[in-house]
N, C-alpha and C positions, 0 to 999 in steps of 0.2 A: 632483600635485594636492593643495589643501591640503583637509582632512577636517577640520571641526569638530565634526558633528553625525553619529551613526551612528541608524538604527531598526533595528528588528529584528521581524519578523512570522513566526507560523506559522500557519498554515489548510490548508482539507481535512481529510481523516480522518487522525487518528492513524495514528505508525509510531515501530517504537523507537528512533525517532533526534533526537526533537526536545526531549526538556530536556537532553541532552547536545548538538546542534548551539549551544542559545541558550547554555551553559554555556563551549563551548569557542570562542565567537565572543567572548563577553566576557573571557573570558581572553586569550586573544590579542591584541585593541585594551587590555587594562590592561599586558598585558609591554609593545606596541609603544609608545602612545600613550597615557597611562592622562589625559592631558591631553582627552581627546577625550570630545566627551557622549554616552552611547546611551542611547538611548528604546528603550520596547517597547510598541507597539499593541497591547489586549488583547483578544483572540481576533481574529486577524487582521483582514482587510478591514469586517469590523464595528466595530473599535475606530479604526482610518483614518477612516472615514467620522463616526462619532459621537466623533470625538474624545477616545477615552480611552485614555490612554495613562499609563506609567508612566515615573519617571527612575532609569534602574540607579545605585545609592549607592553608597557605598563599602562598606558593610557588605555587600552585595550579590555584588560585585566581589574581596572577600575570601574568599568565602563560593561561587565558580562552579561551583567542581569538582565540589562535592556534587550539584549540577544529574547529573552524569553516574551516579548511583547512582539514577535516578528516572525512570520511563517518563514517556505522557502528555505534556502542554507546560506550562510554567510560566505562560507566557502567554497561554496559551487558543486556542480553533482557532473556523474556521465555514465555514462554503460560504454564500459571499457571489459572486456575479457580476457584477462592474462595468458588464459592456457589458448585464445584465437590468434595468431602469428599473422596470419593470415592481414585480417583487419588492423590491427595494429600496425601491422607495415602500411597497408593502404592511407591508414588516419594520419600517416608522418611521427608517430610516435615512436616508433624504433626503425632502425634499418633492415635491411634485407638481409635474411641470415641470424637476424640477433633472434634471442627469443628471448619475449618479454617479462617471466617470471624473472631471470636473471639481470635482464633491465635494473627491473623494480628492486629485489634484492642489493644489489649494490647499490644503486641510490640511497636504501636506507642504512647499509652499513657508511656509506663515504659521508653521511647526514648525519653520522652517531645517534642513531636513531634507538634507546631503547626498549619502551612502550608505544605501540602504532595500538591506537583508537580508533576502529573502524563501526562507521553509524551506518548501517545498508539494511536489505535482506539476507536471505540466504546466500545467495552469489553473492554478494560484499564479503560477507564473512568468511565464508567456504574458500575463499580466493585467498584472504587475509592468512588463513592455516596453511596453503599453499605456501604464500611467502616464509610464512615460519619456520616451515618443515624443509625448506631447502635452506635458506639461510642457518639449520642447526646443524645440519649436513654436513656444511661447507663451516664451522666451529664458529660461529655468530647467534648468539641468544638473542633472539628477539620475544618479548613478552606479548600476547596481541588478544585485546580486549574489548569485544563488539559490541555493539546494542542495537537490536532488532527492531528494526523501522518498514513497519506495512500497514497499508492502510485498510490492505485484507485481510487482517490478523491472520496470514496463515504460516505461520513459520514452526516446525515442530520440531520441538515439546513444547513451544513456548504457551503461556496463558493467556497475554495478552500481550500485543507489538504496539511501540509507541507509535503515537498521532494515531491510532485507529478508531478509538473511542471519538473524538476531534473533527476526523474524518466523518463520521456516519452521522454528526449535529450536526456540521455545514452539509452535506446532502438534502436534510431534511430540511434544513432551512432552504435552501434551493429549492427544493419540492413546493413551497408556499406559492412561490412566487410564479411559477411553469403551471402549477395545477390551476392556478388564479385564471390559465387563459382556455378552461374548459366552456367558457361562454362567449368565446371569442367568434364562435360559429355552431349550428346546429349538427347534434350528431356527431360528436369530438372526439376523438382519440388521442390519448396523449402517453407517450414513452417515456418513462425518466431511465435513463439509463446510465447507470452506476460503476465504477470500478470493479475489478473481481476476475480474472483473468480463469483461474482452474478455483477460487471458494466465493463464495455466495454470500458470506460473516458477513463484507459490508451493506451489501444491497436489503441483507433480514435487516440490520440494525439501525439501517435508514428508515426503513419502513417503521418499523417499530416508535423509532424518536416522531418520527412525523407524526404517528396516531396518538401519541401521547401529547404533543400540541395538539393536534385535530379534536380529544376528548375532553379539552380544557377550553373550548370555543363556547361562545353563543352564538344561535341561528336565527335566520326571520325567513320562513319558509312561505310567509305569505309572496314576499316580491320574489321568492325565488332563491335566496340564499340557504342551502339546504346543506348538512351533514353529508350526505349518500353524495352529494354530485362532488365532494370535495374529499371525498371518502379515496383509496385505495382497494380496486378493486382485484387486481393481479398480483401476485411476486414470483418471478421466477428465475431462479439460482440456479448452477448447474449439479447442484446434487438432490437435484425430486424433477422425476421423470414428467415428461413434459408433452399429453398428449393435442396435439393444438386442433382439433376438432371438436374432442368435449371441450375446451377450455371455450372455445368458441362460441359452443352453444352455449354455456353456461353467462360467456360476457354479451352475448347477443340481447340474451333477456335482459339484463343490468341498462345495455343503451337503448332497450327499446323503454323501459320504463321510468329511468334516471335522466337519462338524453346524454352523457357522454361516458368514458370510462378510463381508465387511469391505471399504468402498469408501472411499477417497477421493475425492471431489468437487468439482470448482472449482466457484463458483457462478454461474460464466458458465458453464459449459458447458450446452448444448442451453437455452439464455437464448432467442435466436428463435423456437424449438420453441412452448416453455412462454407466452411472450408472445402467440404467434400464436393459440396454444389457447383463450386466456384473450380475447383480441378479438374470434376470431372467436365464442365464445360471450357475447358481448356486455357481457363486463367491462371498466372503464377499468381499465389498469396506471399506477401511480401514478410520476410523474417530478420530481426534483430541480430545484433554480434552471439546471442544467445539461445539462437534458433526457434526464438519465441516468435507466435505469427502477430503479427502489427495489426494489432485490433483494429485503429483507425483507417486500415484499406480495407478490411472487409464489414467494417458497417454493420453489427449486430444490429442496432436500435433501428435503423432501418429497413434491413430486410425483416425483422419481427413487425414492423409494422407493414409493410405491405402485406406478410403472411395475412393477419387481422383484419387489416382495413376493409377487403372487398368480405369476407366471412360475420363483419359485426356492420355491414354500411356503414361506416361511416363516412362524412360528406368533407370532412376534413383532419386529417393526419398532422401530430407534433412528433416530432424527435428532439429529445433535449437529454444532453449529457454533463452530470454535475461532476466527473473527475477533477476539472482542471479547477473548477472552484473550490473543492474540498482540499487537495492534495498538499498545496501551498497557506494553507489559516493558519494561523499562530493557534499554538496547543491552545485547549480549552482547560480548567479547573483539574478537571480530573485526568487528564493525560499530564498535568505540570504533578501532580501530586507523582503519579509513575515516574514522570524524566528526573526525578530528584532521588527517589529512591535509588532508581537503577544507575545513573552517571556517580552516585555517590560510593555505590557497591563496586564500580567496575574502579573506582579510584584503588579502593581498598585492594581489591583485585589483583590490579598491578601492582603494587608496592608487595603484593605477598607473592608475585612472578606466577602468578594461574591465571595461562590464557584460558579463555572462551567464550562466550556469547551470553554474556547477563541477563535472565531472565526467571521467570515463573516456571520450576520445571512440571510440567502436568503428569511425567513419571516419577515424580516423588513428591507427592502429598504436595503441588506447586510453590515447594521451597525456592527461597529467593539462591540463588549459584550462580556460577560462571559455568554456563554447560559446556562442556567437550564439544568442542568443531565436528567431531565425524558422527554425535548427534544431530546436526542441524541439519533441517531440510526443508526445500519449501512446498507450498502444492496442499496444506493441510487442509482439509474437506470441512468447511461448517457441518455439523452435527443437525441435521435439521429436527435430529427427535428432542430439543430440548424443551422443553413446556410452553416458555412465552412466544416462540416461533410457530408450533402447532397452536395456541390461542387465538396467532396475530391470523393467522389460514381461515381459522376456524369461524373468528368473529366476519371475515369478509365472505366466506361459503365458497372457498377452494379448500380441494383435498389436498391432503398432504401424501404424497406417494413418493418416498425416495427411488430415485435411481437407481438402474440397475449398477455395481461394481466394475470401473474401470469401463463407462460407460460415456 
């Protein structure tokens, strides 16, 4: 296939993998192809549709690697919904009557666009096949090659989504710092509440990284510095059922004999519960261009703490949420080692004209591919029965009882 023309988009929420994905995507077409033109739409499907876009220079190009010492996106992000008309008119991004897949479409044909790099989730991607499949309709090949960016690793079949690993060290390291203020007051309660909208993958694997700092510690339990009080005492995800009565009794002993106690939280977890509460008392819950409900109005970490608070006395309540600090880190070691492989594969990719979503597939022995778009989906459920998950439950003396199914 001949490549003259490459784009390159990121959209969705931040994750620590996207000024290194746009970094090491340019490097690789300047080793392969340095002949070849890339564009980069600014802040994704927003910069498609209003046309603004940027052309990678040489100074640029010279200059990529540093991209990979830099969280955030160099090119900017949005939740933009092609197939929403609706919102898109509203945002000023198309007019009334136009619809926006066709927008976007003709942008990248009139931009000679012929490989589009889309860095998202599932909606990034799934929208990106959109584009394809109308533009081949209408006799315009477009080649379109994604790479899966959550910081929930739930994208499926994928193995693992970039910045996710990234994601769940900067958690934990936040966790240091929040749980530091369990002596802040007698009888403490303290919430760390984590990303995770419908899987739990990050909130275990924060937990997880923080115990394995916490078990490389030394203590002086004579003045008080003790293990247990800086321990993790809860985890709850929304895939292991969640009864907050025994959990109660069981965290009541913890503060009456500890003196405070320490949760981690996904902020899907008991999401239907708290939604249901909130409608059936007659408030609207606020939704995205993607009918997703807007975590930040309804306050998981808080109403789980009031749940607690008066059931464990506590005499003073923390709510602390490490999303925004995780979301935007420059990758860590081991997420660079992934964004190299995978922006390297989706080069190759393109140049052999096979769209799909570059990844680990977990339905074929997680061979490195370009998986097929009408495979991807997102919503994938952490597996709580994995060993070091039931270990992490086990060593704090919670049970581990999954959820019940579509629950």
């Amino acid at each position: 296939m001949t490549v003259r023309r490459v784009a390159l988009l990121t959209a969705g929420g931040f994750a620590p993998c996207l000024s290194s994905a746009v970094g090491g995507l340019i490097e690789r077409y300047t080793e392969l192809a340095p002949e070849i033109e890339i564009i980069a739409y600014q802040h994704g499907y927003h910069g498609l549709l209003t046309g603004n876009k940027i052309v990678i220079d040489d100074e640029v190009r010279k200059n990529a690697g540093i991209l990979h010492r830099f969280g955030g996106s160099p090119i900017g992000n949005s939740r933009v919904k092609l197939t929403n008309a609706a919102d898109c008119v509203k945002r000023g991004l198309v007019k009334e009557g136009e619809n926006p897949l066709t927008v976007a479409a003709e942008r990248l044909k009139a931009d000679g666009v012929d490989v589009l790099h889309t860095i998202g989730g599932d909606d990034t991607n799934t929208t990106a096949a959109d584009l394809a499949a109308y533009l081949e309709e209408h006799g315009y090949h477009l080649t379109v090659v994604g790479l899966p960016k959550t910081i929930d690793n739930d994208v499926i079949p994928i193995k693992q989504s970039l910045g996710a690993w990234t994601a769940a060290e900067e958690a934990a390291d936040f966790a240091k710092n929040i749980i530091g203020e369990h002596r802040s007051g007698p009888r403490m309660l303290i919430v760390h509440e984590v990303m995770g909208r419908h899987c739990g993958w990050l909130t275990a694997a924060s937990a997880a990284s923080y115990r394995t700092w916490l078990d490389a510690q030394e203590w002086v339990p004579g003045i008080g510095l003790t293990k247990e009080r800086w321990d993790i005492h809860a985890v709850f995800v929304p895939e292991l059922a969640l009864d907050i009565e025994a959990e109660a009794k069981r965290l009541r002993t913890v503060m009456d004999e500890v003196g405070n106690v320490n949760i981690f939280l996904s902020e899907g977890a008991g999401m239907n519960e708290i939604v249901a509460q909130l409608e059936a008392a007659g408030e609207t819950v606020g939704r995205d261009p993607f009918g997703h409900v807007k975590l930040d109005t309804i306050n998981p970490g808080a109403w789980f703490a009031k749940q607690f608070a008066e059931l464990l006395g506590a005499e003073k309540t923390m709510v602390q949420k490490s999303g925004y600090y995780s979301r935007a880190a420059a990758a860590n070691p081991e997420d660079l080692r992934l964004i190299k492989s995978m922006t390297d594969f989706a080069v190759e990719s393109a140049f052999r004209g096979e769209s799909g979503v570059v990844g680990h597939d977990e339905e074929d022995g997680d061979r490195l591919k370009a998986i097929a778009f009408p495979r991807i989906a997102g919503g994938k459920a952490f597996d709580v029965t994995v060993p070091w998950f039931g270990e992490l439950l086990g060593e704090i003396g919670q049970q581990l009882v999954p959820a019940p199914p579509h629950s």
